[in-house]
C-alpha positions, 0 to 999 in steps of 0.5 A: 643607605639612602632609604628610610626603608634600608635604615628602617630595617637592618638599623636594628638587626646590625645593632643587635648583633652589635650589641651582643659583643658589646660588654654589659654597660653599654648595652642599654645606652646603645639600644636607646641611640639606635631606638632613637635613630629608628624613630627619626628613620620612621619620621623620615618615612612618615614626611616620604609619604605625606609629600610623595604618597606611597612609597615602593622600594624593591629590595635588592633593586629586583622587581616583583616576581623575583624581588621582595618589595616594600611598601609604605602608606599612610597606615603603615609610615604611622604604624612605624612612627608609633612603634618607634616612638613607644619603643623609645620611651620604654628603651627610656625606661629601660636605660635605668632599669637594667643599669648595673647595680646591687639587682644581680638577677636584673643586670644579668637579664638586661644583657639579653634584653637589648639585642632582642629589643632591637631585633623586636622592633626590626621585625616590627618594621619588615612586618609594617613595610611588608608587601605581600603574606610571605613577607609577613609570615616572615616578618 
């Protein structure tokens, strides 16, 4: 992956559904890793188009008619950056939150908490980098 737009994206479904197989008390430290690595992700987009401008990336190397673009400006590299960085401190806040403990009902709630976390904040991402209603629906 040599995109900021791929790592953006499939960072957090692959650790999803990593997570899922992971056992109980290694969730919330890898979704806060990975929340952390979609955070330098969204600055490296950030630092992508404040030295180039808008950033274009063909997914699948298809252009438009057949392919989905993804499309990055100013609105939507800040839009990730302040989406991963909230994302961060609440995995933060999550990491103690759902540690294992004499709460039962919290640690069995926070073994599903950090797949979908991370697939909230892929669909975020594809959401802000969409280039067209489809996507967005999608998305």
């Amino acid at each position: 992956m040599s995109s900021p737009f791929e790592w953006l994206i499939l960072l957090p479904f692959a650790g999803a559904v990593v997570a899922i197989v992971l056992p109980g008390r290694f969730r919330p430290g890898f979704g806060l890793v990975l929340t952390l690595g979609t955070f330098a992700a969204a600055g490296w987009m950030v630092h992508e188009v404040w030295t180039d401008g808008t950033q274009v990336y063909p997914l699948g190397n298809w252009d438009a008619p057949l392919g989905i673009p993804l499309y990055a400006d100013g609105l939507s590299a800040l839009l990730l950056l302040t989406t991963s960085a909230v994302m961060s401190m609440v995995a933060i806040y999550a990491l103690g939150y759902y540690a294992p403990g004499e709460d039962a009902a919290r640690w069995t709630a926070g073994r599903a908490f950090v797949p979908l976390w991370l697939m909230l904040l892929g669909s975020l991402n594809a959401l802000f980098l969409s280039g067209d209603l489809f996507n967005i629906y999608v998305a």
